[in-house]
C-alpha positions, 0 to 999 in steps of 0.5 A: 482458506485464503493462502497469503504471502508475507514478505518482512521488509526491512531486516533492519525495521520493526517488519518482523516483529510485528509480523510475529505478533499479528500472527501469534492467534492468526488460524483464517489463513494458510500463510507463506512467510518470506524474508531473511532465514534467520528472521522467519525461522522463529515466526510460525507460518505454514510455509517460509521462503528465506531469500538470504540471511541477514545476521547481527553484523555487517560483516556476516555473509550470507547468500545476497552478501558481495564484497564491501556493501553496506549494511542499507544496501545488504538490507535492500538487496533482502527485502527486495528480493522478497517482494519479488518472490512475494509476486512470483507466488501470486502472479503463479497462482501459488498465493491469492493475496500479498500483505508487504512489511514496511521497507526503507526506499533508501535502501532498495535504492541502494541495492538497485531498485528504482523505484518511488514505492511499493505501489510503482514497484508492484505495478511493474512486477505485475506487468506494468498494469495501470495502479492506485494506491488506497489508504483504508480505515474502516469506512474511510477509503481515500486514493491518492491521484499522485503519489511521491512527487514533489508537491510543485509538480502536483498541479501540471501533473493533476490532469483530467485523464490522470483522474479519469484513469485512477477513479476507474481503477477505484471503481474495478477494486470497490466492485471486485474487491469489496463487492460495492456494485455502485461505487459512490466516489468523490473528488477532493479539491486541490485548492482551499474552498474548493478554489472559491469560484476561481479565486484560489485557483482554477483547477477545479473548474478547469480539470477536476470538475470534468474529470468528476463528470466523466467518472460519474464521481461527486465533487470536487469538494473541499478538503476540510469536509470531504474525508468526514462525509466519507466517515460518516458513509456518504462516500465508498472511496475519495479521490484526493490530488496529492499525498499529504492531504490524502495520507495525514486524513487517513491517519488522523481518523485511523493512525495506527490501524491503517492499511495501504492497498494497492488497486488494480494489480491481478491480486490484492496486496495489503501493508501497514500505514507506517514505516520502519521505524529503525529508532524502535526496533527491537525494543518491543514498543512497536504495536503491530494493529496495523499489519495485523489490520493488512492481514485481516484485509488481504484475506477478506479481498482475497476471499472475495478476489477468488470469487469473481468471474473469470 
């Protein structure tokens, strides 16, 4: 069976629970649980890696505990070191995929990891190997060219190779991971109307045109109908230029049931579309479709992974 690990995320957050629930009927995977002791103590998995203790208060010490933190930072300090424990497995050869519970950026920051997301933080932890974030649904397969940046600095940071280099690490992970030989890719535009011939920009002639030529990809095509051809099979996966418009077509098709996938690492790793979601903790109304739909997957891409060459 593939071997999975699951790290929980946020102590704080609605991870554990939904962690528990997706794998209350789970039997197509041997799975690894990582996070706080106290939290995957109670879940059943085949093996559990405590990375600390996380407790009711703030005041209860545990291994990752140093004199007057808060409760964010102690929150941080635990989900990052299950991230980097979740990768340690994986790039080792001890799992063959990884499925992320939901983290606060906020807190990692706190606790000293730098960086933007899950996505850039994985990429380093990998060896600093070139990555793209995928939004999967079912048919509806859509990229993020850049991710969490201010939308001002979207259009001198949406460059011809920056394209380029993100379709072709869409073409690898269709091919190695879902076993999609031709990948039929499009580009989403920028602009309205896909630019109106230069009327409302001239990004599309003038970069991502060529950046489709280049890649063999169709498009650009404007934002209202590409993501419906796509979910009708016209497309495998769309390139979208920036995160809203990428992510709000993802959960308006799918909300809920979601996965983000991170292409072009050495294993395949898989989250839920949602967050924390601190308001709901513990009050048993988070639904956990989505992380069950990240285990599912990671196991499917992890069957396939396994198979490849080399």
């Amino acid at each position: 069976m593939p071997r999975i690990a699951i790290t929980l995320g946020d102590p704080r957050g609605i991870g554990p629970e939904i962690t528990a629930r997706a794998l209350q009927d789970l039997t197509a995977a041997d799975v690894t649980l990582i996070g706080a002791e106290d939290q995957i103590s109670t879940i059943p998995a085949a093996r559990r890696i405590g990375v600390g203790s996380w407790g009711e208060g703030v005041g209860e010490a545990g291994p990752w505990e140093r004199p007057g933190p808060s409760r964010a930072m102690r929150a941080g300090r635990l989900a990052g070191a299950s991230v980097e424990t979740a990768v340690r497995l994986a790039l080792g050869g001890e799992v063959d995929a990884i499925v992320t519970g939901p983290i606060h950026k906020h807190a990692l920051n706190l606790a000293g990891y730098r960086w933007p997301g899950h996505t850039e933080w994985l990429a380093h932890l990998a060896g600093d190997v070139e990555v793209a974030m995928m939004l999967a649904a079912g048919s509806l397969r859509v990229v993020l060219v850049t991710t969490h940046v201010p939308l001002r600095t979207v259009p001198e940071m949406l460059t011809t190779d920056r394209i380029v280099r993100t379709g072709l690490v869409t073409r690898r992970g269709l091919q190695g991971w879902w076993g999609i030989a031709e990948p039929r890719i499009a580009l989403c535009a920028l602009n309205p109307h896909a630019g109106e011939s230069g009327l409302f920009g001239d990004e599309e002639e003038r970069v991502l045109r060529p950046a489709a030529l280049a890649l063999g990809a169709s498009g650009p095509f404007p934002a209202d109908t590409v993501f419906v051809r796509a979910m009708r099979g016209e497309f495998d996966a769309v390139l979208a230029p920036y995160h809203d418009v990428g992510m709000t077509a993802i959960k308006v098709a799918a909300f809920g049931q979601g996965v983000n996938v991170t292409l072009g690492l050495p294993f395949p790793r898989t989250s839920p579309d949602h967050g924390t979601a601190f308001d709901i903790a513990g009050t048993g109304r988070a639904e956990h479709a989505s992380m069950r739909a990240a285990i599912d997957l990671a196991i499917e891409l992890a069957g396939r992974a396994t198979r490849q060459p080399g």
